[in-house]
DRENTOR-735017 format. One record per residue: residue in three letters; y, x, z of N, C-alpha, C in turn. Coordinates in Angstrom, 3 decimals. Each point is the difference from the previous one (the first is absolute). Layout:
# DRENTOR-735017
residuo;nY;nX;nZ;caY;caX;caZ;cY;cX;cZ
ala;Y;X;Z;Y;X;Z;Y;X;Z
...
# end
This chain:
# DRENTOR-735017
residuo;nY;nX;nZ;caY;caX;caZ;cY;cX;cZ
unk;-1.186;0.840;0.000;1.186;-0.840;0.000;1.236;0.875;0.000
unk;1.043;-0.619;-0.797;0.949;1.261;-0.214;1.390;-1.169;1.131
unk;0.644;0.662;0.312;1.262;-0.240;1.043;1.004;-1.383;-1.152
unk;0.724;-0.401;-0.275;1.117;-0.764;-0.440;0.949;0.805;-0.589
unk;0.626;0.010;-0.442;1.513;0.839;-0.351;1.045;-0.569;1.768
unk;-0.380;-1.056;0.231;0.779;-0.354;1.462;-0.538;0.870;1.090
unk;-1.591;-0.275;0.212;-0.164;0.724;1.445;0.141;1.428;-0.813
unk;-0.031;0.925;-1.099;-0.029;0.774;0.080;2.102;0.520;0.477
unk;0.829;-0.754;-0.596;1.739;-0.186;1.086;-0.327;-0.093;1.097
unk;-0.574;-0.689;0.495;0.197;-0.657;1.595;-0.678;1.616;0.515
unk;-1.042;0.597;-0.294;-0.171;1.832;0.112;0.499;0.612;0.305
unk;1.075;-0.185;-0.641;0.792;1.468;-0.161;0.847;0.186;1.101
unk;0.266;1.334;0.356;0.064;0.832;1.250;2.054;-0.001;-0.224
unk;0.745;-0.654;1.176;1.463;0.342;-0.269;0.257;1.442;-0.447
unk;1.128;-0.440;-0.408;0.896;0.960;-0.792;0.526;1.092;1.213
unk;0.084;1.230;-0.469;1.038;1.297;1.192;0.798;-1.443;0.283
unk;0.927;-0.348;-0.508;1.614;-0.563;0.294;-0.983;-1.326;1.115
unk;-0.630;-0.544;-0.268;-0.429;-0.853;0.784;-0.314;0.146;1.438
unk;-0.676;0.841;-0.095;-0.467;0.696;0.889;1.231;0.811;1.061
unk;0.836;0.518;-0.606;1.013;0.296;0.520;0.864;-0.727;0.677
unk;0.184;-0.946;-0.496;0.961;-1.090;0.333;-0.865;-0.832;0.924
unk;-0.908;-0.374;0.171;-0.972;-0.777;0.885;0.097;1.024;1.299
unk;-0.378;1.199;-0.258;0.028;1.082;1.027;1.760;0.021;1.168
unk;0.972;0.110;-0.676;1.154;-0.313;0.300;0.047;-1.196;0.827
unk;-0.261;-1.027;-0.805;0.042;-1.439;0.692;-0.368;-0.001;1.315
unk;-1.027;0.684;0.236;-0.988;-0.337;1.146;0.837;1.245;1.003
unk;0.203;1.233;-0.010;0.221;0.842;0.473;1.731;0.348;0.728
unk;0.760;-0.646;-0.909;1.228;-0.079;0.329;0.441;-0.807;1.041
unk;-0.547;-1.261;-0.446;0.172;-0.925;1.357;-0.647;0.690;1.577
unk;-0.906;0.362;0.052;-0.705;0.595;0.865;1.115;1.567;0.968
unk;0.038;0.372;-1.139;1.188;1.269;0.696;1.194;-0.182;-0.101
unk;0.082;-1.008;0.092;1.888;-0.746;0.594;-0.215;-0.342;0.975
unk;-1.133;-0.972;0.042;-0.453;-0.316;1.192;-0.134;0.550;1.169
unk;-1.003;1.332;-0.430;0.271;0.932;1.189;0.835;0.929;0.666
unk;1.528;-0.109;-1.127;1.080;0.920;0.108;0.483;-1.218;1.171
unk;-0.023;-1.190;-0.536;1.468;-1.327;0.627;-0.553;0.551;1.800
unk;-1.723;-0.315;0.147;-0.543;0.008;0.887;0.799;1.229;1.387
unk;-0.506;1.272;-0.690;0.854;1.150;0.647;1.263;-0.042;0.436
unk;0.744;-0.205;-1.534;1.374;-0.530;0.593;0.769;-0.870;1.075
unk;-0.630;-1.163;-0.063;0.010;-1.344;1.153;-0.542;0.691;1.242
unk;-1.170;0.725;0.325;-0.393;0.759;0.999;1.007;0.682;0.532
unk;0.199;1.024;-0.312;1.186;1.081;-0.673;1.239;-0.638;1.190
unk;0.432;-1.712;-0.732;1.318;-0.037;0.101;-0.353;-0.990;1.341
unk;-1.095;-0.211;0.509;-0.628;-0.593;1.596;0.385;1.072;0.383
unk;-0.668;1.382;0.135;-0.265;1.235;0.979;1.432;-0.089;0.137
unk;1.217;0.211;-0.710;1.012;0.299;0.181;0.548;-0.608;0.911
unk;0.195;-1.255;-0.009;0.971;-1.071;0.204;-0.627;0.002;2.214
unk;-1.902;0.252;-0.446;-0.193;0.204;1.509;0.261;1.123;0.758
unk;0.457;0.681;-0.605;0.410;1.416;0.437;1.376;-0.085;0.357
unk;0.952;-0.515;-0.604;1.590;-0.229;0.464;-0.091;-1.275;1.023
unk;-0.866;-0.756;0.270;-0.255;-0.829;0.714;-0.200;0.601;2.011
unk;-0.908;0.786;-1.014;-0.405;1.019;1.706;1.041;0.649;-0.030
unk;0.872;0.873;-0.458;1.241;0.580;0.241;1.308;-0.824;1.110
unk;-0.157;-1.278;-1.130;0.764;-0.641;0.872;-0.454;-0.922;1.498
unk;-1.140;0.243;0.006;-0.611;-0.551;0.973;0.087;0.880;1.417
unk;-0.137;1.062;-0.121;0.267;1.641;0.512;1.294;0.012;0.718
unk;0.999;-0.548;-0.778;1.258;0.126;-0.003;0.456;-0.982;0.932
unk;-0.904;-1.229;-0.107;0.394;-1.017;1.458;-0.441;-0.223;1.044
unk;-1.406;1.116;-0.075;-0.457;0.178;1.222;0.703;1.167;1.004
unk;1.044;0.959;-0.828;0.468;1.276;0.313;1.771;-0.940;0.859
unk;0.268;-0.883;-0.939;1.064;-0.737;0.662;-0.250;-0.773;1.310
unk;-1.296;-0.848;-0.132;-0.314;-0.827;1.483;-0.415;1.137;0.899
unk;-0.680;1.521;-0.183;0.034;1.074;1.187;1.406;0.312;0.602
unk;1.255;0.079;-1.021;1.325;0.167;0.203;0.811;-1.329;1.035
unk;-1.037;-0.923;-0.601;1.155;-1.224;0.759;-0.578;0.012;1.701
unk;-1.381;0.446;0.146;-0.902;-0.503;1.421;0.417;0.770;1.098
unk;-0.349;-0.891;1.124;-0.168;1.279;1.100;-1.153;-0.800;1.275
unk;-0.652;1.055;0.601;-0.941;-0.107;0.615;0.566;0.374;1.796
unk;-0.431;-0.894;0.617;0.243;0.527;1.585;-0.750;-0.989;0.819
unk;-1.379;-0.051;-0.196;-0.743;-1.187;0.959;-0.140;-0.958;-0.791
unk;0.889;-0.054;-1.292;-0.380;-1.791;-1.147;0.707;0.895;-1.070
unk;-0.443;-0.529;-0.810;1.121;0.075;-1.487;0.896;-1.123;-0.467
unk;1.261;0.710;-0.519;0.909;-0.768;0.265;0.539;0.654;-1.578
unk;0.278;-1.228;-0.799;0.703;-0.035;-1.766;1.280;-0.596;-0.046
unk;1.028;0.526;-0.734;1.214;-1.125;0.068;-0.847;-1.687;-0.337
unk;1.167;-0.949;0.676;-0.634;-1.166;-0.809;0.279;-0.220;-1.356
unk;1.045;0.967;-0.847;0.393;-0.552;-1.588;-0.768;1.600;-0.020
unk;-1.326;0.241;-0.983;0.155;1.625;-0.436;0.808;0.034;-0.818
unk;-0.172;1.366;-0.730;1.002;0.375;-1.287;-0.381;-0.197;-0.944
unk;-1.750;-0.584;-0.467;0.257;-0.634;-1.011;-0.652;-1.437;0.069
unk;1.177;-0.439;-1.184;0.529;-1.664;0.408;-1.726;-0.799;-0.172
unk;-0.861;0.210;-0.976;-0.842;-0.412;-0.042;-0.895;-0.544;1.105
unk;0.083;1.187;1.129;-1.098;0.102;1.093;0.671;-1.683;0.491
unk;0.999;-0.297;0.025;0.317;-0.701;0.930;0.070;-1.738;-1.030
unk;-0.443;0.114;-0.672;0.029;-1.331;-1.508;-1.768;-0.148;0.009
unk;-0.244;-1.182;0.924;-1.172;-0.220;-0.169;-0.574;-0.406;-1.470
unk;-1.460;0.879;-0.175;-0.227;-0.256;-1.725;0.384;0.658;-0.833
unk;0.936;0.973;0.487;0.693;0.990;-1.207;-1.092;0.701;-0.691
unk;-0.896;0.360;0.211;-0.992;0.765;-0.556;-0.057;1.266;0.792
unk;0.791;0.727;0.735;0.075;1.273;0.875;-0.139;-0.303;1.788
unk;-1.315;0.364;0.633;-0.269;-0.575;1.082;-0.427;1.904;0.314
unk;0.418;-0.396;1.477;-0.285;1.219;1.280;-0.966;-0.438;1.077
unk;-0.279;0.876;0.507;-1.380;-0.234;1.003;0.581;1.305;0.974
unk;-0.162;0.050;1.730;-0.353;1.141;0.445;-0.762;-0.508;1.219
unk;-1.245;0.919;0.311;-0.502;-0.062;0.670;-0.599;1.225;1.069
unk;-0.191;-0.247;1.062;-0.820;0.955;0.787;-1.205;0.615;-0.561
unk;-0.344;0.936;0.950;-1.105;0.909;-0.309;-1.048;-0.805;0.300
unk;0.039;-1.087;0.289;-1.846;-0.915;-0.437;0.740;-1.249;-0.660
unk;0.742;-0.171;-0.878;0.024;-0.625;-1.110;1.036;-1.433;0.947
unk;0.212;0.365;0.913;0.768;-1.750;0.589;1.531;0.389;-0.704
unk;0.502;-1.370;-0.625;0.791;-0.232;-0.646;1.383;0.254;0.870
unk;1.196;0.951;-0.200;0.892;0.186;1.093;1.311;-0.808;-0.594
unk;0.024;0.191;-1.379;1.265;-0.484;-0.741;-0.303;-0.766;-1.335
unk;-0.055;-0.988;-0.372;-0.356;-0.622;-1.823;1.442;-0.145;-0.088
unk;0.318;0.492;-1.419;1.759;-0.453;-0.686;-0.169;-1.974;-0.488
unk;1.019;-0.880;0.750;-0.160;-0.984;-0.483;-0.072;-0.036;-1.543
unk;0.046;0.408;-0.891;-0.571;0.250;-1.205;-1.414;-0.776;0.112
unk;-0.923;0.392;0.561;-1.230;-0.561;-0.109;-0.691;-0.926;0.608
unk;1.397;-0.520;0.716;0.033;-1.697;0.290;-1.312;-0.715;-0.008
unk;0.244;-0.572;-1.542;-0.664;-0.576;-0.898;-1.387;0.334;-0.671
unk;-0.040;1.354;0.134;-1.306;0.407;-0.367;-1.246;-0.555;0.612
unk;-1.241;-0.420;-0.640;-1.059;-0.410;0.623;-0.764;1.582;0.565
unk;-0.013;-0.646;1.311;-1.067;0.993;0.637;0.928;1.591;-0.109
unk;1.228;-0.133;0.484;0.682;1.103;-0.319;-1.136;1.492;0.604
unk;0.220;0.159;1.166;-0.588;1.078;0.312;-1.138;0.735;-0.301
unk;-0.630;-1.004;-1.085;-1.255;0.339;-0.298;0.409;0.229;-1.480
unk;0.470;-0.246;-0.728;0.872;0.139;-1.331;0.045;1.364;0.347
unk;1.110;0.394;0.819;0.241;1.213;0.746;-1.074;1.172;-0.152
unk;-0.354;-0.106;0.640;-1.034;0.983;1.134;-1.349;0.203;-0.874
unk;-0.573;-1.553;-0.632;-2.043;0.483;-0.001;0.302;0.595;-1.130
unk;-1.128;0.931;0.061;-0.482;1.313;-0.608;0.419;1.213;0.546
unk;1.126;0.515;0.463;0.613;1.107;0.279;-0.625;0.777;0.817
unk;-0.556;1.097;0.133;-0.369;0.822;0.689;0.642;1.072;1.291
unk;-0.488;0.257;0.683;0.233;0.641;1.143;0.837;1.191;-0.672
unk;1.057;0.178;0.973;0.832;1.225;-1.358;0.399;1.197;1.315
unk;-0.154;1.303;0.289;1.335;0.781;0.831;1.150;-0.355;-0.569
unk;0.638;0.766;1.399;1.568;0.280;-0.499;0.215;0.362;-0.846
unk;1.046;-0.637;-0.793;0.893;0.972;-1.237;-1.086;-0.722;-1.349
unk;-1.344;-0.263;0.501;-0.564;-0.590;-1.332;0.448;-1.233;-0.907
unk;-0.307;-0.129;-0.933;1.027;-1.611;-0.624;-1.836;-0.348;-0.870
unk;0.643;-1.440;-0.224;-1.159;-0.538;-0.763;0.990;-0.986;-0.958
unk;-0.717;0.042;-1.363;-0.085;-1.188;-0.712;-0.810;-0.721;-0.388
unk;-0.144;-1.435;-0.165;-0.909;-0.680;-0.617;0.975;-1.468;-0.472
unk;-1.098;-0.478;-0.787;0.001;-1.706;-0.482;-0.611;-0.893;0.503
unk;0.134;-0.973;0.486;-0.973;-1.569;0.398;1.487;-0.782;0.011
unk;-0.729;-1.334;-0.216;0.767;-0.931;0.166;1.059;-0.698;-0.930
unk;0.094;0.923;-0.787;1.484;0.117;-0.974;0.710;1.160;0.765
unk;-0.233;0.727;0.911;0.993;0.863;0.687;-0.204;1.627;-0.581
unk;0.986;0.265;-0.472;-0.170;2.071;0.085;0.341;-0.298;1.280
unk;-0.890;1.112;0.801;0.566;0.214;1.285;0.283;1.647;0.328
unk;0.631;0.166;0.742;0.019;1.554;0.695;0.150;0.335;1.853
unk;-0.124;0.575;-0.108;-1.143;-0.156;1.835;0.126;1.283;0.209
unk;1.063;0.345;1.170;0.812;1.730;0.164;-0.498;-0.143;1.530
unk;-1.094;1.076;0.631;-0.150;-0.152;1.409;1.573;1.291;0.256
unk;-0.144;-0.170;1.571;1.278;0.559;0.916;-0.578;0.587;1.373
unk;0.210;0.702;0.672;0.140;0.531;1.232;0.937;0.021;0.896
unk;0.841;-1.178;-0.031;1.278;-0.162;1.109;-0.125;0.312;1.483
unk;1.008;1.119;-0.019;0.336;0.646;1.254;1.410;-1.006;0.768
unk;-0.855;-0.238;1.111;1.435;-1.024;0.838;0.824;1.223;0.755
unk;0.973;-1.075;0.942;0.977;1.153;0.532;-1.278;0.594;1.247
unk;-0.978;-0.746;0.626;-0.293;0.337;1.139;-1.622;1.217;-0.749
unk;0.061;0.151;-1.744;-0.323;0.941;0.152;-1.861;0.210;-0.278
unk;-0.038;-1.826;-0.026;-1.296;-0.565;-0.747;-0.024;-0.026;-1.241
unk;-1.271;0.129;-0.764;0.037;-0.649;-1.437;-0.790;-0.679;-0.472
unk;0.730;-1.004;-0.610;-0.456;-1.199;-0.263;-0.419;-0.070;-1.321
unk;-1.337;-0.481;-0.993;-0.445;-0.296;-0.800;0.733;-1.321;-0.633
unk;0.627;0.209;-1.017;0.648;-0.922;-0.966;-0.692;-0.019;-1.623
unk;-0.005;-0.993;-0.440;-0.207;-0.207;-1.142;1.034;-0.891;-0.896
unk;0.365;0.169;-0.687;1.132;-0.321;-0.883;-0.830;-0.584;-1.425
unk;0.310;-1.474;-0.177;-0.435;-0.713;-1.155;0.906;-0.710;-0.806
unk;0.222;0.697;-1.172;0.865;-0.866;-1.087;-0.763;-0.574;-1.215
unk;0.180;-0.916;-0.456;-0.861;-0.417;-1.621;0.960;-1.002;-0.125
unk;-0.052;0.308;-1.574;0.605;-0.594;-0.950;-0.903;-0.762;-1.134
unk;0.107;-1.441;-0.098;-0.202;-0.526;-0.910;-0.529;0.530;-1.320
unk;-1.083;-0.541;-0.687;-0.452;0.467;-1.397;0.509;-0.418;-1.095
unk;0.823;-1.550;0.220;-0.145;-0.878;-0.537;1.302;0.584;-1.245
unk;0.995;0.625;0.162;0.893;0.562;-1.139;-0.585;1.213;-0.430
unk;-1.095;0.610;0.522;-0.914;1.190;-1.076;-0.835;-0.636;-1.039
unk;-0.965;-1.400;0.380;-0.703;-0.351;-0.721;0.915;-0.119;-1.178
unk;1.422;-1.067;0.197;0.922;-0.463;-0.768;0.169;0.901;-0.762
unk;0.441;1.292;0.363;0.273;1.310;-0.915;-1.342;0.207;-1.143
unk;-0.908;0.138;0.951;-1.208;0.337;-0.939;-0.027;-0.975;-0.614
unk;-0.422;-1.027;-0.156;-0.299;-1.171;-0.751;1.282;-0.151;-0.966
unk;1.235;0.377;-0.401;0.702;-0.247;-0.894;-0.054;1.600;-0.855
unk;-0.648;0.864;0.546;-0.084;1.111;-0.435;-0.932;0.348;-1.067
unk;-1.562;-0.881;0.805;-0.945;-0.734;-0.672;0.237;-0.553;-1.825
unk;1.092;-1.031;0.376;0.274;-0.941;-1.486;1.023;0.847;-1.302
unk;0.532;0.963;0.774;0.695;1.072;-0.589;-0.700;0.366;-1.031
unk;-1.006;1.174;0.897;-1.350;0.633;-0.569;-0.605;-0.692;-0.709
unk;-0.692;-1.384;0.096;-0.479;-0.615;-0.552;0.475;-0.597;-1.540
unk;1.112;-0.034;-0.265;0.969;-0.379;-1.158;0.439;1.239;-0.965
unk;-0.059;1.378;0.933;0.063;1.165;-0.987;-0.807;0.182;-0.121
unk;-1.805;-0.380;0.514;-1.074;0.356;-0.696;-0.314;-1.048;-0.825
unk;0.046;-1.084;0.220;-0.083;-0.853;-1.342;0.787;-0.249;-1.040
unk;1.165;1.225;-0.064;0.646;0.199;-0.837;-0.344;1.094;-1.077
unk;-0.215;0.986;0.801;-1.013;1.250;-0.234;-1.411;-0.317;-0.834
unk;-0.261;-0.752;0.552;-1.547;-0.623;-0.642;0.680;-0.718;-1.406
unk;0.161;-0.593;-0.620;0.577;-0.571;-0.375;0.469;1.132;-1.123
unk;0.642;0.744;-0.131;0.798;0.573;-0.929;-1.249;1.424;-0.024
unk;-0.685;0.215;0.970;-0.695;1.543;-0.524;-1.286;-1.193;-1.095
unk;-0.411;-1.360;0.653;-1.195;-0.489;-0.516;0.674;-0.260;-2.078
unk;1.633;-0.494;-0.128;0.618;-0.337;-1.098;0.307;1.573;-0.796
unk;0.007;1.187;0.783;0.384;1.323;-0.537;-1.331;0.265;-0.463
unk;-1.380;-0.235;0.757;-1.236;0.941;-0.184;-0.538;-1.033;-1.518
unk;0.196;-1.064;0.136;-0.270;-1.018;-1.360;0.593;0.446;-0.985
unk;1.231;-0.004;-0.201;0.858;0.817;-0.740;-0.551;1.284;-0.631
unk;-0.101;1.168;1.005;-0.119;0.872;-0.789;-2.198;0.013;-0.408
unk;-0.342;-0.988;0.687;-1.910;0.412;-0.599;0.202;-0.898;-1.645
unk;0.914;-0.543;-0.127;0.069;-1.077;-1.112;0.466;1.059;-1.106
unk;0.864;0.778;0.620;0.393;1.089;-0.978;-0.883;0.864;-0.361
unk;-0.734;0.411;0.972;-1.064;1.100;-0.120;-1.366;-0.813;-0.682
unk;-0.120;-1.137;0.351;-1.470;-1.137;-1.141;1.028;0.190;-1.746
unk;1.049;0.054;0.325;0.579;-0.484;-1.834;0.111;1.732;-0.272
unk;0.709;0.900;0.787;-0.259;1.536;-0.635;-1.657;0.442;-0.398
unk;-1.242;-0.770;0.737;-1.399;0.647;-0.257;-0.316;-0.928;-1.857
unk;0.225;-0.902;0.351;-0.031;-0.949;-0.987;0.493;0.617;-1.194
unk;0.943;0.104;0.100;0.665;1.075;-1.677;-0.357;1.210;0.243
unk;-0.322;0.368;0.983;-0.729;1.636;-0.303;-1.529;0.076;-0.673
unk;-0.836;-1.593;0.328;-1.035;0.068;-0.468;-0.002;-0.890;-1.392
unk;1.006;-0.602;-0.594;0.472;-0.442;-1.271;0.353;1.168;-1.005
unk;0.468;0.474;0.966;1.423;1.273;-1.282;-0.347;1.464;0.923
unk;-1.446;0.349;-0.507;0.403;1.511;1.063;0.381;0.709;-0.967
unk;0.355;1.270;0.758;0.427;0.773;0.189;-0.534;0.959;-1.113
unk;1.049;0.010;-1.302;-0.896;1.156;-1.159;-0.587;-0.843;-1.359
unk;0.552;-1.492;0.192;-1.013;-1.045;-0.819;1.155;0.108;-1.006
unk;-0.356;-0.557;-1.360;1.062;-0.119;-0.809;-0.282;-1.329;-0.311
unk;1.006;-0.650;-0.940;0.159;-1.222;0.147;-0.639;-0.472;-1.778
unk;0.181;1.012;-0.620;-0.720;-0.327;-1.242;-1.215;0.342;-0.607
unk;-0.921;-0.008;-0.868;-1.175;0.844;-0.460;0.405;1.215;-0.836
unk;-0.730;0.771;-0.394;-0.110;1.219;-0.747;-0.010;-0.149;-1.022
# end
């Protein structure tokens, strides 16, 4: 039995340009993908990194505002306005050396289950050690202390600030649709460029195997 003139078409093996361009298709999308990916990562690590900076920075101010002599004692307005705007997203914690709560910034009012928002997970830290972590929606940062009173004791302090996630996600997530619109833009014009030029390169093989190279156009 001999094949059709059809199944023997339906056979035949794509063209280079086909092949090329199919190859593209599949491959381009894929490594945008994994560039946007990095990037969006990339522009998280960052944003949590100036986060802890500034987090650092208000735990270094509430050590400046405190003082210790038998209780701890905070202005009632701190210096920043947030602590004191229940819900703002910026909440303080300080506590003793077995975790009892000495001061919460009305900031965290409102929070469910504040102290535990706070506090679970954090580990046992020395002096001078700091911790960060996430739960809850909270970056948190967690600075232990060794307060020396006037009479000459020292007292175990822990200092807790966290700040809200909820304007990082925001960041990331519009950072996200950014990325997402220059890679499907990207896709898009390399998938319309790589068509382009295999169409050129199927019509250059095509007249090279019509008209090669050395042929003359008349008989002898």
């Amino acid at each position: 039995l001999h094949a059709g003139p059809g199944e023997r078409m339906s056979r035949r093996p794509l063209s280079l340009a086909a092949r090329l361009f199919l190859a593209s298709a599949l491959l381009l999308p894929l490594a945008l993908g994994l560039t946007g990916w990095s990037l969006e990562r990339a522009h998280r690590l960052a944003l949590d990194a100036a986060a802890g900076e500034r987090l650092q920075l208000q735990v270094l101010a509430l050590l400046a505002q405190a003082d210790f002599d038998g209780e701890l004692t905070l202005p009632l307005v701190p210096l920043e306005p947030r602590l004191a705007q229940p819900n703002s997203g910026l909440y303080a914690l300080v506590t003793d050396g077995g975790g009892e709560p000495l001061w919460l910034s009305p900031s965290a009012a409102l929070l469910p289950r504040p102290l535990a928002a706070l506090t679970a997970g954090i580990p046992a830290l020395g002096p001078g050690q700091r911790h960060r972590s996430q739960a809850d929606g909270l970056l948190r940062h967690a600075y232990q202390v060794l307060w020396e009173t006037e009479a000459g004791d020292a007292v175990p302090l822990r200092f807790i600030v966290a700040e809200s996630t909820a304007p990082r996600d925001a960041d990331v997530a519009a950072f996200r649709c950014q990325v997402l619109d220059a890679t499907c833009d990207c896709v898009d014009e390399g998938i319309a460029t790589n068509f382009t030029f295999n169409s050129e390169l199927l019509n250059h093989n095509q007249n090279q195997i019509q008209n090669p190279p050395g042929s003359s156009g008349g008989g002898t």
